[in-house]
C-alpha positions as CSV (number, residue, x, y, z in Angstrom):
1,X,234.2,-44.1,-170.2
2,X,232.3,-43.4,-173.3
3,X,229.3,-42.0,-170.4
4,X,231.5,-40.2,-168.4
5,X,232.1,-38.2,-172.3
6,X,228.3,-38.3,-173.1
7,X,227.5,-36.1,-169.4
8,X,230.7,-34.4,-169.9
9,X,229.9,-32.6,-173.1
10,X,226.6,-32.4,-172.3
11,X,226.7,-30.4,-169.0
12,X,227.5,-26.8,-170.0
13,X,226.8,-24.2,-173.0
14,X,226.8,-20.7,-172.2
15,X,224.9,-18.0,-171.7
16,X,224.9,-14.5,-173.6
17,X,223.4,-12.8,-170.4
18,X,224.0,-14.7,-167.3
19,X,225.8,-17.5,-167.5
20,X,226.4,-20.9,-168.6
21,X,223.2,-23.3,-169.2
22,X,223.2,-27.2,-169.8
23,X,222.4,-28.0,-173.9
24,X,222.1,-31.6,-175.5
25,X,225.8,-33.0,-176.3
26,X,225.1,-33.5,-180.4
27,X,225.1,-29.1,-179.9
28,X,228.7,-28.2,-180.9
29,X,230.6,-31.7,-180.0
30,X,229.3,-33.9,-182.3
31,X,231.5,-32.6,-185.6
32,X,234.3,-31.6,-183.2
33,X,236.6,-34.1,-184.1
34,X,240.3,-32.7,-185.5
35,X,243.3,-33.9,-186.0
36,X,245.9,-33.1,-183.2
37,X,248.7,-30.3,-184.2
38,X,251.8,-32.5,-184.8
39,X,253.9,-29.5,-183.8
40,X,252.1,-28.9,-180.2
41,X,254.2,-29.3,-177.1
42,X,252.0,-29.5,-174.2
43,X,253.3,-27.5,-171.1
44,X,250.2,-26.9,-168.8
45,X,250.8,-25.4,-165.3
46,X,249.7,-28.6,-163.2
47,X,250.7,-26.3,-159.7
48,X,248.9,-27.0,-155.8
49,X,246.0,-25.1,-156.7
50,X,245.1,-26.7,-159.6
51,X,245.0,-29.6,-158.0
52,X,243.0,-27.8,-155.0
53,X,240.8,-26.6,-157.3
54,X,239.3,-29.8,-159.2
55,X,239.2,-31.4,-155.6
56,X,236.9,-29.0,-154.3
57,X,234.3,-29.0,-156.8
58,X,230.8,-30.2,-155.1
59,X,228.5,-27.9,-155.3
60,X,224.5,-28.1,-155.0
61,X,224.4,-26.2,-158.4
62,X,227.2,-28.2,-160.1
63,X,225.7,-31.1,-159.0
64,X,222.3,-30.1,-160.7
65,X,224.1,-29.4,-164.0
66,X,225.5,-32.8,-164.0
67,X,221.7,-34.5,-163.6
68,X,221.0,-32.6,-167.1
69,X,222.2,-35.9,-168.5
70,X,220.1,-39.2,-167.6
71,X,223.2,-40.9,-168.0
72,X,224.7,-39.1,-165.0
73,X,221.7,-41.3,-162.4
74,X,222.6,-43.9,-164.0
75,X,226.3,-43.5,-163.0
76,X,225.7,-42.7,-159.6
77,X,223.7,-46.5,-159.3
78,X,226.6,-48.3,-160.8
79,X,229.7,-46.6,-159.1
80,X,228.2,-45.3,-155.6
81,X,225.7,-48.3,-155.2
82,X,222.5,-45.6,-154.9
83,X,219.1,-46.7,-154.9
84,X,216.6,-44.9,-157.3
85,X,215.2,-42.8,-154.1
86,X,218.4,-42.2,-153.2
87,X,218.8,-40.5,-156.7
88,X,215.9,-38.6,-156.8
89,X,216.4,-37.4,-153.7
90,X,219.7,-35.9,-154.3
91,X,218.1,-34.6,-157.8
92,X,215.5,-32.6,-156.2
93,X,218.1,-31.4,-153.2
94,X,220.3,-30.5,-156.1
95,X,217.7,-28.4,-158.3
96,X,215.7,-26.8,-155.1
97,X,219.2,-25.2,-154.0
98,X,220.1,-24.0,-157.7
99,X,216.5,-22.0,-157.1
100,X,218.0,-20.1,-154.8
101,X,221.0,-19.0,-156.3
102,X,220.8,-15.0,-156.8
103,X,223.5,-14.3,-159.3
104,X,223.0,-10.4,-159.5
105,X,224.5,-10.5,-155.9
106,X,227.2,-13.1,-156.8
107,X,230.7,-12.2,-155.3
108,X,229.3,-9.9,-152.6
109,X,229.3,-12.1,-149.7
110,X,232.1,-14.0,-147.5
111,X,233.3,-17.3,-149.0
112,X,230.4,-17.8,-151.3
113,X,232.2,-20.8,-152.6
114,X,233.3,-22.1,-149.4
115,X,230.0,-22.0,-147.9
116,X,228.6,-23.5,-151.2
117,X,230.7,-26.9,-150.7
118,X,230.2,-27.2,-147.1
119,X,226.1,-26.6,-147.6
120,X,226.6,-29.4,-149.9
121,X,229.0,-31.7,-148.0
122,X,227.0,-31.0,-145.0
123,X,223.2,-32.3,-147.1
124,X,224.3,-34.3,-149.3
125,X,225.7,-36.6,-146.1
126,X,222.8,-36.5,-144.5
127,X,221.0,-38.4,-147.4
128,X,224.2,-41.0,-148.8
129,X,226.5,-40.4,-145.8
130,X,229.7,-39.3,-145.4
131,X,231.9,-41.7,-147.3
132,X,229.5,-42.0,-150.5
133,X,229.3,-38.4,-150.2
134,X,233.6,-38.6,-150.5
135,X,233.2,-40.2,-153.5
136,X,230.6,-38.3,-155.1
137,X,232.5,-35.3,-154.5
138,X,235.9,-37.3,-156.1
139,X,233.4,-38.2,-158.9
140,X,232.3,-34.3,-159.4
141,X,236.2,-33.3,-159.1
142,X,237.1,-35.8,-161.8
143,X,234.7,-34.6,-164.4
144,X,234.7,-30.9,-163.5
145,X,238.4,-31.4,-164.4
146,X,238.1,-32.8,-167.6
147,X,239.8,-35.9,-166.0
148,X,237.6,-38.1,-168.0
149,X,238.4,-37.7,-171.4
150,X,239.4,-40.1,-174.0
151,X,242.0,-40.9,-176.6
152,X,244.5,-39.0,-177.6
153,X,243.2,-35.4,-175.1
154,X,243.2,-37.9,-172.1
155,X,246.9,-39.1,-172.8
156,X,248.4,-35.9,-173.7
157,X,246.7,-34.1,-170.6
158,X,248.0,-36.9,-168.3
159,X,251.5,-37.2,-169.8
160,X,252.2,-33.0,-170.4
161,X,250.8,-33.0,-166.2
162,X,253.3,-35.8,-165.1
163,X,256.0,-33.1,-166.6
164,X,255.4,-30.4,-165.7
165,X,253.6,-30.8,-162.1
166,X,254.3,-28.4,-159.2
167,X,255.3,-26.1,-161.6
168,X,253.6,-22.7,-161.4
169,X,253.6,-19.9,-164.0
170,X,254.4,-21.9,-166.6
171,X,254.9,-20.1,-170.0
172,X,253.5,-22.3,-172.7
173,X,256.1,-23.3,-175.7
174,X,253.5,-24.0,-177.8
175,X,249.8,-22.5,-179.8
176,X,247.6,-22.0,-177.2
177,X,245.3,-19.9,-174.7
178,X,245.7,-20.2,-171.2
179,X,243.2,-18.6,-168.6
180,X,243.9,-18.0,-165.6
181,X,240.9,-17.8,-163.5
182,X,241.7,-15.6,-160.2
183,X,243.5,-12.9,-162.5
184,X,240.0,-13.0,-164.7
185,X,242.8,-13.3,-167.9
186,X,242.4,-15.0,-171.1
187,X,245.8,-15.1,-173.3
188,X,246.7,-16.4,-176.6
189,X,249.7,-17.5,-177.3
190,X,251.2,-18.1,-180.7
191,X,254.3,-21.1,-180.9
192,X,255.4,-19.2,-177.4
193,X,254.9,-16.2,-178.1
194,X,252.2,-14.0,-176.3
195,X,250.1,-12.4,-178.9
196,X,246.9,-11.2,-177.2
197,X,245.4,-10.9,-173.9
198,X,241.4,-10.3,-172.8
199,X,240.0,-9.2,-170.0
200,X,236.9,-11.8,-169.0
201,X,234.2,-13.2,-166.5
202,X,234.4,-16.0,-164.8
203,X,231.9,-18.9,-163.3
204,X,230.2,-17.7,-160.0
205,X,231.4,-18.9,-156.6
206,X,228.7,-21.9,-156.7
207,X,229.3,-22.7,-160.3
208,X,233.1,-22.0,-160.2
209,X,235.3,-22.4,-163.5
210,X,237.3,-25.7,-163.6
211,X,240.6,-26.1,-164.1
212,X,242.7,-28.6,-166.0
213,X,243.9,-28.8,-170.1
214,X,240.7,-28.7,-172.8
215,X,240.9,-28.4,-176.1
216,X,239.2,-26.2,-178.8
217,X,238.3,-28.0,-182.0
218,X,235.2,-26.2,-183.6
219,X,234.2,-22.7,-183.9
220,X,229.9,-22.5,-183.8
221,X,228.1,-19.3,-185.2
222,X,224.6,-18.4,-184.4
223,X,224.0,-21.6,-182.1
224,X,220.6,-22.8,-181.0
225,X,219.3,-23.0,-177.6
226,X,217.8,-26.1,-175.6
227,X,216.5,-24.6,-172.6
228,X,217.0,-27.1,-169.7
229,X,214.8,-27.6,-166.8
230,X,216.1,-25.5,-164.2
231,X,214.7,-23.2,-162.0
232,X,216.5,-20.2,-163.4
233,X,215.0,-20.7,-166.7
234,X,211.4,-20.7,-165.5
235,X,212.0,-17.0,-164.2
236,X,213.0,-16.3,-168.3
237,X,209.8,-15.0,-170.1
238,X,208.4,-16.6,-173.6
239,X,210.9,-19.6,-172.3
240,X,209.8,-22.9,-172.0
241,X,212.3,-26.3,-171.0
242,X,212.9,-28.5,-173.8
243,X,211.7,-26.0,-176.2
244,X,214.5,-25.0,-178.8
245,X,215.2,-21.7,-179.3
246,X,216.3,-20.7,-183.0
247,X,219.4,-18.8,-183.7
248,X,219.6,-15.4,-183.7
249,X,215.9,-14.5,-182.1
250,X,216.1,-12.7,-179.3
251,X,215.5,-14.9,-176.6
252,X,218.2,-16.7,-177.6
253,X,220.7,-15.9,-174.4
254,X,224.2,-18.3,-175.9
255,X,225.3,-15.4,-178.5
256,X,226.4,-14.9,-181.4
257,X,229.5,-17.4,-181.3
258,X,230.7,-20.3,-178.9
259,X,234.0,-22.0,-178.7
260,X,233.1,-25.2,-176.8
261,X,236.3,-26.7,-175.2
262,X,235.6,-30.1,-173.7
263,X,234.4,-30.9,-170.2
264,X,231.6,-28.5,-169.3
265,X,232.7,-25.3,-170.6
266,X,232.9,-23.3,-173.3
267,X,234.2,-19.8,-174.3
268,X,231.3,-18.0,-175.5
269,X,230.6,-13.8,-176.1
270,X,227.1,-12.1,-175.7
271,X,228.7,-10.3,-172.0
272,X,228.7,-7.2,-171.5
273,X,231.5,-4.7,-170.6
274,X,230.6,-4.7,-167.3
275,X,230.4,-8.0,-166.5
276,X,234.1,-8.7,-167.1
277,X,236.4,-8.9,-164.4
278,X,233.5,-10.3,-162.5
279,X,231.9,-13.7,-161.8
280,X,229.3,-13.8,-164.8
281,X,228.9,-17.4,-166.0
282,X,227.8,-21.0,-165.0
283,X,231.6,-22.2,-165.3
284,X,232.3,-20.4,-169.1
285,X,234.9,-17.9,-170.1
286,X,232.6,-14.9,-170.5
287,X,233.8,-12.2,-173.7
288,X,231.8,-9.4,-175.4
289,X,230.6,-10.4,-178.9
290,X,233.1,-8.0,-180.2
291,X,236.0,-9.3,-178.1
292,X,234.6,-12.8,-179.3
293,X,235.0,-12.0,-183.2
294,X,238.8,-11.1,-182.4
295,X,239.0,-13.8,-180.9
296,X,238.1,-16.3,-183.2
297,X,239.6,-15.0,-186.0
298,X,242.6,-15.7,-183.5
299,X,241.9,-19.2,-182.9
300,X,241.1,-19.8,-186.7
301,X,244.9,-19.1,-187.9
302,X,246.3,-20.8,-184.6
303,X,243.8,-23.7,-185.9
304,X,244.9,-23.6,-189.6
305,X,241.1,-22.7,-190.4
306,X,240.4,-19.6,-193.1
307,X,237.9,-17.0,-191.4
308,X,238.0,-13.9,-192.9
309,X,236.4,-10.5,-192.4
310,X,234.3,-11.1,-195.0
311,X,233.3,-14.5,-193.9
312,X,232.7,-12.5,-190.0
313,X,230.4,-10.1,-191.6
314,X,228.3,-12.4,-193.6
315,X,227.7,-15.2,-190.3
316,X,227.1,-11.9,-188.1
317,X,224.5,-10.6,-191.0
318,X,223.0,-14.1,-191.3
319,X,221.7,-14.3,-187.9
320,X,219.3,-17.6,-188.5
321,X,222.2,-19.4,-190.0
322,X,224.0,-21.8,-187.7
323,X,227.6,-22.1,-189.1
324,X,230.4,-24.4,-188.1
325,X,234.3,-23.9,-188.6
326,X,236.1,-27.1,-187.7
327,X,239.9,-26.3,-187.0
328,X,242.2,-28.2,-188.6
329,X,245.1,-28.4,-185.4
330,X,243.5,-28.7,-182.1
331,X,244.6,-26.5,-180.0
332,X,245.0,-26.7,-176.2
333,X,242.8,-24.6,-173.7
334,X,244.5,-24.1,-170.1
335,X,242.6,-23.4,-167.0
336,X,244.4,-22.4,-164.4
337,X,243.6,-21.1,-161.0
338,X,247.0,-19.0,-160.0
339,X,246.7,-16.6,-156.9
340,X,250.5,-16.1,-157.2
341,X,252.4,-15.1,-160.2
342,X,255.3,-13.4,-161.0
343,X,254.4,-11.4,-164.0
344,X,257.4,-9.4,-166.2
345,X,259.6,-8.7,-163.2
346,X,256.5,-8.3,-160.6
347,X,255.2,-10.2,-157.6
348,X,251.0,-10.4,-158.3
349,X,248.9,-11.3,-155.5
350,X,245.1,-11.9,-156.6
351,X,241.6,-12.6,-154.5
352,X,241.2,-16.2,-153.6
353,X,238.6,-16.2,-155.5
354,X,236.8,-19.8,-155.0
355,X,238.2,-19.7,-151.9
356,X,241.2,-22.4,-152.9
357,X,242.9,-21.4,-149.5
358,X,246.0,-21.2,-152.3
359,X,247.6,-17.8,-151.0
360,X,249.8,-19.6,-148.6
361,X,253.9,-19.2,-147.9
362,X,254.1,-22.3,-149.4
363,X,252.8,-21.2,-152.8
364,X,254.4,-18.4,-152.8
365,X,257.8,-20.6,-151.9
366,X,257.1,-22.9,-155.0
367,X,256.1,-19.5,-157.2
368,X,259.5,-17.7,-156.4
369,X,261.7,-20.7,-156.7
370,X,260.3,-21.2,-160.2
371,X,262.1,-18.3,-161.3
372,X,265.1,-18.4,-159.5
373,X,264.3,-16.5,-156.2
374,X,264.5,-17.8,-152.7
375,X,262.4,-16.5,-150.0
376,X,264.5,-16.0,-147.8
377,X,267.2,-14.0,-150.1
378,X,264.3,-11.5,-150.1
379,X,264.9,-8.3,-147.6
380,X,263.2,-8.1,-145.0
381,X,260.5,-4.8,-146.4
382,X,260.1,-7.3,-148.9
383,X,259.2,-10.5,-147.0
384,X,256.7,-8.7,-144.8
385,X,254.9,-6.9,-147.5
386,X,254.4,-9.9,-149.3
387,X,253.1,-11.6,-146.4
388,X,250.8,-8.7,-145.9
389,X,249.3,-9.2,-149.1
390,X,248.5,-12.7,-148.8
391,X,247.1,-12.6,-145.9
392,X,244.6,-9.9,-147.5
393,X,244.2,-11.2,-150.4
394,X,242.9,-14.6,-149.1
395,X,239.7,-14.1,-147.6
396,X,240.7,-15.5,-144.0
397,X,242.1,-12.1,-143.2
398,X,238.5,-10.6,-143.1
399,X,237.7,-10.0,-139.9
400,X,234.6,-12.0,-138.2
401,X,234.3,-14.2,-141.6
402,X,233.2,-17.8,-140.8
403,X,232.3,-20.8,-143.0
404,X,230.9,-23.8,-142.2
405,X,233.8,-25.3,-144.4
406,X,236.4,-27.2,-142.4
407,X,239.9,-25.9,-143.5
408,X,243.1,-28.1,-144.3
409,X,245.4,-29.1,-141.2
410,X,247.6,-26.0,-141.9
411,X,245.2,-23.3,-142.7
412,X,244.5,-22.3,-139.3
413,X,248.6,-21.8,-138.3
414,X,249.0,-20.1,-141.1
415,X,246.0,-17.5,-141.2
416,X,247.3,-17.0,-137.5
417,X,250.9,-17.0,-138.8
418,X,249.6,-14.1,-141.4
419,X,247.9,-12.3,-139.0
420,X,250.5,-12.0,-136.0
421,X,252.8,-10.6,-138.8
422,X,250.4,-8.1,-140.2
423,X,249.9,-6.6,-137.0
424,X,253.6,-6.4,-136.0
425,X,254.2,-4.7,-139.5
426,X,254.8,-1.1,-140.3
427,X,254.0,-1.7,-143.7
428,X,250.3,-2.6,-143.3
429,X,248.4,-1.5,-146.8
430,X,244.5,-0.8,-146.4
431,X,243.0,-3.1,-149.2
432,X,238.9,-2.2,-150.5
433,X,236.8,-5.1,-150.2
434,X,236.6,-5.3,-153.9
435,X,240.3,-5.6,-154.7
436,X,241.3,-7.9,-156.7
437,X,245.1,-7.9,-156.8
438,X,248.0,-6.4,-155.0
439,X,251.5,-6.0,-157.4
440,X,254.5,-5.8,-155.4
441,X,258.1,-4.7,-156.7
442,X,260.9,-7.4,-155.8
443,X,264.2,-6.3,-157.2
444,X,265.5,-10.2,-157.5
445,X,262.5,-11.0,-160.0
446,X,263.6,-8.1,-162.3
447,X,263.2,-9.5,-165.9
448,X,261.5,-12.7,-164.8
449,X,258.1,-14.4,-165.0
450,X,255.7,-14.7,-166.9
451,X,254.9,-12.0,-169.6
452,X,252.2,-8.9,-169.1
453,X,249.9,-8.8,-171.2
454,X,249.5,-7.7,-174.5
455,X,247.3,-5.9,-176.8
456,X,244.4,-6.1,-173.6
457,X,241.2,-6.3,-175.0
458,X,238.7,-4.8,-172.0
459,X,235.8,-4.9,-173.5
460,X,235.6,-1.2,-173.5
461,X,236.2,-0.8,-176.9
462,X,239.1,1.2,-175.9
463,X,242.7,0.4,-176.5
464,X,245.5,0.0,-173.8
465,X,247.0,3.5,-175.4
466,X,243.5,5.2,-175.3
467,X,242.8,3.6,-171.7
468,X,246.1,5.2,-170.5
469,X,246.1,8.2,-172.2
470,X,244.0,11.1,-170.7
471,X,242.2,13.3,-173.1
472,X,243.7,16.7,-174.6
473,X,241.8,19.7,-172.8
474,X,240.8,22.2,-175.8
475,X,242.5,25.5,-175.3
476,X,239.7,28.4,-174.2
């Protein structure tokens, strides 16, 4: 186990520009240690598509951020029987594909994600075959989760998911920030209660946010950059692999502060406005640096640390400085990948985004159940707008989209199912490529769910109220 942690932590720090690059693990893990909050309750939302999710998580570019780490060849010997040219060759496959990614244009074809896993189902058999590739990609799934953790994390994540599995929407009873991927969310919650919410980026269709329970356990100011020996980095200018960059010079792309959270991710600022809401990051919550400060102060009093204004200014001023905060409660980091939710009283319906096939009548079943609400109690406007929007918002209901990808045993009845009843509606509801939700009114979920958010922080600089409210026209 104690590799499986060294790769982990090693895999995945992110970037202030583009996304999230692999770093050495002594970067941010090393002092991360904390003592555990001995008032947490652990209530994570283990639903279908979580479990979806971390199963479907072999990609040609993940698979490149995992041979960052030597270690990670020399776990492919030992537990899939590969020979050294076996290794290299998947190495070089790996990193020749990551050359090719184009992330400007991330999100703008058909089933990027998808096609991404079949491309790498499809070569990565050709070299180790079919059943090593199985358990490569089982491998991948387990440490994209976080599944490999150890001590006290690894216990707590497998004994809070025993509880709590197929439950979806689960409102946390405890400190803690959930994220829910498809909804591009981040929310912090404080003993239950929601306190803040942010709008953010996610990880791009080939390098797709995981999902599973992390933890936060260090705040980093003004980190230092290892550039790693990828082909994106080669395109960067005055940037060579292996060659540290210092804190706070320009060409240092992590920004100004990282939270990392275990597994390959961390929660990192340096975005800009516009790249929220969007995929933006090599499997990294993506914030602005000024939604990052807020944010950390956050996490400092949820984490019993003392970060003040003061003490903001002066690592912000202090650019060369590399500062750590260690918090003194861990505290828990969700990621989940919801498509359904029933949010304060309303049905939301969002893009599949990795493709998760998780906008099913099934889901939605499980999702309306959890608060009280059968399916079939719904009236009939209801049951067929609903459908509508699932079958929109789930990327089958394109018209002439393929993939390579072969779907579950179910997925082709129901995309048929969806369709025959979208075109025998009268309640059909033109949806832009681009859209990435549909909220539907259902009079039996009044009051229920889980809650909106609050306080959204969009980047903008702008608050909810000055979002909302439309400028007063001077009087000529």
């Amino acid at each position: 186990m104690k590799s499986s942690r060294s790769y982990l932590f090693a895999l995945t720090v992110c970037l202030g520009v583009s996304g999230c690059v692999v770093e050495t693990a002594n970067q941010g893990n090393r002092n991360a240690s904390a003592s555990p909050s001995p008032s947490a309750t652990v209530s994570p939302s283990a639903s279908p598509a979580d479990k979806a999710s971390s199963s479907q998580s072999l990609t040609l570019p993940v698979l490149d951020a995992f041979f960052a780490e030597e270690s990670f060849a020399g776990t492919l010997k030992t537990r899939l029987q590969l020979t050294d040219e076996l290794v290299t060759k998947l190495k070089d496959l790996a990193h020749s594909e990551t050359a090719k990614l184009n992330e400007e244009n991330a999100g703008q074809g058909e089933r990027e994600s998808s096609t991404a896993r079949a491309t790498a189902t499809e070569k990565i058999g050709a070299l180790i075959g079919p059943e090593k590739t199985q358990q490569l990609a089982q491998l991948v799934g387990e440490l994209w989760s976080g599944a490999a953790e150890e001590g006290s994390d690894k216990a707590t994540n497998t004994n809070s998911r025993d509880k709590a599995a197929g439950t979806p929407n689960t409102i946390p009873k405890d400190s803690r920030i959930v994220v829910n991927t498809p909804a591009y969310r981040m929310d912090v919650f404080d003993g239950g209660r929601l306190i803040k919410s942010y709008k953010v980026g996610i990880g791009y269709p080939e390098f797709p946010l995981p999902t599973g329970l992390r933890h936060a356990r260090v705040i980093i100011f003004n980190p230092t950059w290892t550039p790693p020996d990828e082909p994106w980095v080669a395109k960067m200018k005055n940037i060579s692999a292996g060659q540290k960059v210092a804190a706070g010079s320009k060409l240092n792309p992590l920004g100004p502060i990282k939270v990392p959270i275990g597994g390959p991710s961390l929660i990192h600022g340096g975005k800009s406005p516009a790249k929220l809401g969007t995929f933006a990051s090599h499997g990294c919550v993506g914030l602005t640096t000024p939604q990052m400060q807020g944010f950390t102060k956050l996490l400092a009093q949820l984490g019993g640390a003392q970060l003040t204004d003061t003490e903001l200014a002066d690592y912000a001023r202090n650019k060369t400085e590399t500062k750590q905060i260690k918090l003194v409660h861990t505290i828990p980091v969700e990621l989940r990948y919801e498509t359904i939710v029933v949010e304060d009283g309303k049905l939301h319906i969002y893009r599949d985004v990795y493709d998760q096939e998780t906008n099913t009548e099934e889901n939605l079943r499980a999702v309306l159940e959890a608060n009280g609400v059968r399916f079939d109690d719904l009236t009939e406007g209801e049951r067929t707008q609903v459908l509508d929007a699932l079958a929109q918002m789930s990327d089958k209901s394109v018209a002439g989209t393929k993939s390579k990808e072969s779907p579950s045993p179910n997925a082709a009845v129901r995309s048929s199912s969806f369709a025959d009843r979208r075109s025998n509606s009268k309640a059909k509801t033109a949806v832009a490529k681009n859209q990435k939700e549909i909220v539907i009114e259902i009079g039996a979920l009044q009051g229920k769910g889980y809650p909106s958010p609050v306080a959204l922080d969009t980047g903008s600089g702008k608050t909810p109220a000055m979002i909302s409210t439309p400028p007063k026209r001077e009087k000529r």
